[in-house]
N, CA, C and O of each residue as an XYZ file, in Angstrom:
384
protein
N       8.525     16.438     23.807
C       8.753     16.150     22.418
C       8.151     14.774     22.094
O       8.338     13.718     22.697
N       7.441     14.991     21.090
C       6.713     13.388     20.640
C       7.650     12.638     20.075
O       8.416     13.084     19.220
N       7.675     11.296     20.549
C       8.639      9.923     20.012
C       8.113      9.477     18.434
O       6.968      9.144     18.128
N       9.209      9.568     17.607
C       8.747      9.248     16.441
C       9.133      7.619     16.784
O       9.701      7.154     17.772
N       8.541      6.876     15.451
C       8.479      5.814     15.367
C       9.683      5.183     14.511
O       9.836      5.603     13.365
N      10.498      4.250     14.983
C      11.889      3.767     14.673
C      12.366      3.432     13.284
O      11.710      2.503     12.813
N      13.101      3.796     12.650
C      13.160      3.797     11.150
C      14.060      2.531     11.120
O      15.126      2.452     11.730
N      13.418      1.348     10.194
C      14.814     -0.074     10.762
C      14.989     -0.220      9.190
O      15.326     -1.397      9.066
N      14.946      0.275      8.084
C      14.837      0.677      6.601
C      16.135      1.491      5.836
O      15.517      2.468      5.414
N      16.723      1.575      5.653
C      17.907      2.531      5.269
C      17.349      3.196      3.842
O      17.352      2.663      2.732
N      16.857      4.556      4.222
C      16.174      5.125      3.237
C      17.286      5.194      2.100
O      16.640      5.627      1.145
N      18.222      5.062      1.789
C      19.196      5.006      0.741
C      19.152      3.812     -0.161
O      18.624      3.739     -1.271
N      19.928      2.706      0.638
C      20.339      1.285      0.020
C      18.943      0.266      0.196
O      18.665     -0.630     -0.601
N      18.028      0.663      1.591
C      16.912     -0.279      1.609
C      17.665     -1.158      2.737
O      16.903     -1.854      3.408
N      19.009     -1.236      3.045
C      18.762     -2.586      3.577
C      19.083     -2.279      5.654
O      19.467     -1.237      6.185
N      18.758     -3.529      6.283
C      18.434     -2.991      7.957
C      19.000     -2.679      8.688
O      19.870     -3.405      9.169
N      18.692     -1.065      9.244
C      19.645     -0.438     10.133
C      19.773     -1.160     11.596
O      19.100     -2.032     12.145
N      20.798     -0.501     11.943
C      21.889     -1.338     13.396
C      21.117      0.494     14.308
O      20.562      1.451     13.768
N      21.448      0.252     15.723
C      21.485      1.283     16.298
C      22.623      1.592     16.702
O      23.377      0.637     16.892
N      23.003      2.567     16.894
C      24.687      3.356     17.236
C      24.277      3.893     18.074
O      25.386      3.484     17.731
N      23.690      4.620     19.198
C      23.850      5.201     20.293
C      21.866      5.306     20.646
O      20.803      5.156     20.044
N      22.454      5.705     22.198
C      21.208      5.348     23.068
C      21.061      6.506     23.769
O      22.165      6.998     24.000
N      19.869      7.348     24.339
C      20.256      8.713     25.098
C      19.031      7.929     26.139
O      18.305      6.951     25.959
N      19.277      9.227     27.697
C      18.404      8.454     29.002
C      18.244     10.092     28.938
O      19.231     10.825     29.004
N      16.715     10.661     28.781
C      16.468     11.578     28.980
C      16.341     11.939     30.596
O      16.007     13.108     30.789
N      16.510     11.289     31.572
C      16.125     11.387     32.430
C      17.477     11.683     33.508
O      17.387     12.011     34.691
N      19.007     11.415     32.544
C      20.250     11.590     33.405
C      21.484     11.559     32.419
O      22.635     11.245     32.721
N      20.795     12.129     30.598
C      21.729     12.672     30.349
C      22.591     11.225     29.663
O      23.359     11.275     28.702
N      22.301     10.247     30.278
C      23.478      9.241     29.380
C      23.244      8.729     28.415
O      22.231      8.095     28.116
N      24.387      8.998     27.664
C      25.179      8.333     26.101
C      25.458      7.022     26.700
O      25.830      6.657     27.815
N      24.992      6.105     24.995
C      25.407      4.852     24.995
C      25.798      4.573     23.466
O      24.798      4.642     22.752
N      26.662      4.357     22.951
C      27.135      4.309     21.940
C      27.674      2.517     21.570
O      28.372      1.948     22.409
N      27.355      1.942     20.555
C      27.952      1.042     20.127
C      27.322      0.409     18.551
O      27.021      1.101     17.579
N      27.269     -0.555     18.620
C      26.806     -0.736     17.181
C      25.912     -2.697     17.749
O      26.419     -3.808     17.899
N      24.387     -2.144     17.890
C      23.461     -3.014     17.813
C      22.151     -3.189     16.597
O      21.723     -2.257     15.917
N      21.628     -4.729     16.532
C      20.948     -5.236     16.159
C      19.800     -5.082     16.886
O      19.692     -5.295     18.093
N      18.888     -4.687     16.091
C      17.258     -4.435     16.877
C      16.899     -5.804     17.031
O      16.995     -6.648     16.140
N      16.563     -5.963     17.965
C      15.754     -7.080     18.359
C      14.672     -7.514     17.505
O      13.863     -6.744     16.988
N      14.682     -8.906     17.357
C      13.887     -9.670     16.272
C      12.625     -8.883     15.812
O      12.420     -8.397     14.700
N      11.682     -8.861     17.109
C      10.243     -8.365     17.162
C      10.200     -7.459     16.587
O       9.368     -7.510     15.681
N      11.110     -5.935     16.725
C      11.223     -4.664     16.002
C      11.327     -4.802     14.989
O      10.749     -3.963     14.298
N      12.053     -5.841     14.302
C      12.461     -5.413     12.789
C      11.087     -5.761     12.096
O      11.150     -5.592     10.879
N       9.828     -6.215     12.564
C       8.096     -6.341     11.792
C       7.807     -5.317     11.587
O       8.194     -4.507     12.430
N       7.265     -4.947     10.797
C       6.475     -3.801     10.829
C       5.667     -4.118     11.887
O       5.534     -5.148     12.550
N       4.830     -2.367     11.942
C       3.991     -2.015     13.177
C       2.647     -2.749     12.697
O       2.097     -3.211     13.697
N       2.213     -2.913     12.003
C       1.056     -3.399     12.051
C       1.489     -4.967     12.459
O       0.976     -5.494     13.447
N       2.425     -5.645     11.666
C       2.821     -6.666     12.475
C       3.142     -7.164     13.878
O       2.838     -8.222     14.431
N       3.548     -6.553     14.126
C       3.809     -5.990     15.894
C       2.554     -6.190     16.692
O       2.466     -7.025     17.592
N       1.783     -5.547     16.397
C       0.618     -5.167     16.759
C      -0.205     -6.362     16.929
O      -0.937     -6.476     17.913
N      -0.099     -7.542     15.734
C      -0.801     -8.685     15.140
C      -0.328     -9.649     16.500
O      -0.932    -10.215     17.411
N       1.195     -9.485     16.064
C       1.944    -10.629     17.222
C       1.365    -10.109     18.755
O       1.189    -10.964     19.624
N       1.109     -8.824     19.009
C       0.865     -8.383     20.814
C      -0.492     -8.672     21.370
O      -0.820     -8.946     22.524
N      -1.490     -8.497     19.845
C      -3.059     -9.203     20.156
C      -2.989    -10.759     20.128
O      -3.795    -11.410     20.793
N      -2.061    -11.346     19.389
C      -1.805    -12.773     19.443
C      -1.796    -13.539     20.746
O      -2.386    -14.572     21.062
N      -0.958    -12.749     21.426
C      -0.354    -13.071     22.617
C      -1.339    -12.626     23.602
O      -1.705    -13.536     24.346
N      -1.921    -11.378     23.838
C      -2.739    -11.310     24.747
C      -4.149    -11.932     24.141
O      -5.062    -11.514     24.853
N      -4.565    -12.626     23.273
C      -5.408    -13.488     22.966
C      -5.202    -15.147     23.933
O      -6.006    -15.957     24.394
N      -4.244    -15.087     23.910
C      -3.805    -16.445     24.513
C      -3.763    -17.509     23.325
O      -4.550    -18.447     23.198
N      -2.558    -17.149     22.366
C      -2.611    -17.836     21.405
C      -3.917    -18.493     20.238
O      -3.729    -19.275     19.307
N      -5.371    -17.797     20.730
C      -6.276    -18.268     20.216
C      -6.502    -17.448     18.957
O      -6.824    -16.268     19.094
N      -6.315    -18.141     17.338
C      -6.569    -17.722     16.311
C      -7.920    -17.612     15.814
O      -8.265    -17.036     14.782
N      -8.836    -18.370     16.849
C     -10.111    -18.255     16.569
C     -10.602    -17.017     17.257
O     -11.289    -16.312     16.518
N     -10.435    -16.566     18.469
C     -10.809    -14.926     19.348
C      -9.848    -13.891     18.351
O     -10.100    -12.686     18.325
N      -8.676    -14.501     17.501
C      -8.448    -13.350     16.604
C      -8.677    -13.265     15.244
O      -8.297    -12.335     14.532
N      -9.322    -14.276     14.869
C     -10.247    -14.290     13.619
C     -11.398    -13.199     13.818
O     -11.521    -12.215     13.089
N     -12.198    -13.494     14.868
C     -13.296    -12.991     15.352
C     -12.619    -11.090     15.994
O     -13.325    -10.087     15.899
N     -12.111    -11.089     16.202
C     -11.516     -9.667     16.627
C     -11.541     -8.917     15.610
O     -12.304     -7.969     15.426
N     -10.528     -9.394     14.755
C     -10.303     -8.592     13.463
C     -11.407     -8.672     12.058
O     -11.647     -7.885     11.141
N     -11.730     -9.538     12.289
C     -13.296     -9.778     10.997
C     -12.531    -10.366      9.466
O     -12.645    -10.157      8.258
N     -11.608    -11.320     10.502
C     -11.083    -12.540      9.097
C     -11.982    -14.004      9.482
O     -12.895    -14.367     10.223
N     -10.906    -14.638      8.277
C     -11.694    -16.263      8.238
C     -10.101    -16.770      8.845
O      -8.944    -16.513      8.513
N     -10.888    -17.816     10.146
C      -9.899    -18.434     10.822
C      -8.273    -18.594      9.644
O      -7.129    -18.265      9.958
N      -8.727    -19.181      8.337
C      -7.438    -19.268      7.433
C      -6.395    -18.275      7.148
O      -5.176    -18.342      6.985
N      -7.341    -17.253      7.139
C      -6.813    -15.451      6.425
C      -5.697    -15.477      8.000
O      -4.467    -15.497      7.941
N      -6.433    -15.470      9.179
C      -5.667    -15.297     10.886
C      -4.474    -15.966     10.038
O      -3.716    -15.298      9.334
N      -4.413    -17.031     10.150
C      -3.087    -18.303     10.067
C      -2.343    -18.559      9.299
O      -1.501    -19.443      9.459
N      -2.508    -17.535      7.792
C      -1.792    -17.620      6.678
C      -0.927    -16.348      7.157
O       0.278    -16.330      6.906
N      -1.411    -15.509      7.700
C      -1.009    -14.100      8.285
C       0.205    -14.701      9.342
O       1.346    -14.243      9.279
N      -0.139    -15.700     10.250
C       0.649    -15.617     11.787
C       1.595    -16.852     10.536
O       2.582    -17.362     11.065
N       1.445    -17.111      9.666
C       2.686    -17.647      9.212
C       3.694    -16.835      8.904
O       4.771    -16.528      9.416
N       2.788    -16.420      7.463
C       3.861    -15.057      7.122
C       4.628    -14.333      8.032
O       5.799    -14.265      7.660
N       4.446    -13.874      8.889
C       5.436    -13.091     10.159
C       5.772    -14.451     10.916
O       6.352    -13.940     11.874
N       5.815    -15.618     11.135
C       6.610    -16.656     11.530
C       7.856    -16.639     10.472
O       9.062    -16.728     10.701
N       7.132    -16.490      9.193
C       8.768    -16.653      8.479
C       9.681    -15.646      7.917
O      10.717    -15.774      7.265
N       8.883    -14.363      8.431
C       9.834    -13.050      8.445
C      10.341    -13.161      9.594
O      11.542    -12.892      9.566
N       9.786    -13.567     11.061
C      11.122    -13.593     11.924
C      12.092    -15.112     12.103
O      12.920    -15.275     12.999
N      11.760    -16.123     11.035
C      12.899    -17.043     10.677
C      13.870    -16.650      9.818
O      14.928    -17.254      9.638
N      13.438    -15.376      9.139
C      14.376    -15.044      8.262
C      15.427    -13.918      8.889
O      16.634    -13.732      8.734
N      14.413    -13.267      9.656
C      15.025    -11.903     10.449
C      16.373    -12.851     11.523
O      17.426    -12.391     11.963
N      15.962    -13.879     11.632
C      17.244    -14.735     12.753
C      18.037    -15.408     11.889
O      19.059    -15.883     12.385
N      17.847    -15.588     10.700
C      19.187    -16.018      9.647
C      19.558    -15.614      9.281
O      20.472    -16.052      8.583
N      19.157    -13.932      9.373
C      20.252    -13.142      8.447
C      21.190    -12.726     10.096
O      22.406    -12.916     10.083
N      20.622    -12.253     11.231
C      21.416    -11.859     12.132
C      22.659    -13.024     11.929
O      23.859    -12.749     11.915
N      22.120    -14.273     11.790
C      23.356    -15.380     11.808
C      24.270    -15.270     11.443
O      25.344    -15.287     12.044
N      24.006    -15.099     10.134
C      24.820    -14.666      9.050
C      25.890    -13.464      8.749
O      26.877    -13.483      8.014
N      25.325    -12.334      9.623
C      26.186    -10.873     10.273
C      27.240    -11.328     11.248
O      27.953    -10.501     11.816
């Protein structure tokens, strides 16, 4: 069965789902409780994606200027913006 991709959106109200249970296809076990996705998850995927070439770049915004076919600025206005969606994504957990 193909893995869909994690819904962290509450198609109703809009605002960010918790996970309630966990399955191990491999032995059958239930895990049930009530968690917070980890910071990184709650980006979108293309964000995700931005932060994992970031990192295997070796922090260099210039090899990911040049990767993606931006201007060094466009890279760094970008790796802000998702700097301050996950400052925000850790003040609201605070705040829960």
């Amino acid at each position: 069965m193909a893995l869909k991709n994690l819904p962290k959106i509450c198609p109703s109200c809009g605002k960010r789902l918790s996970v309630q249970a966990m399955h191990c296809n491999g032995c059958d076990t239930h895990i049930e409780g009530d968690y917070n996705l980890p910071v990184m998850m709650q980006l979108s995927a293309p964000d995700q994606q931005f932060v994992l070439d970031f990192v295997k770049s070796s922090g260099s915004l210039k090899e990911m200027a040049q990767k993606l076919g931006l201007s060094y600025p466009t890279v760094r206005n970008r790796l802000d913006d998702i700097i301050a969606q996950l400052n925000q994504f850790e003040g609201d957990e605070q705040d829960s």
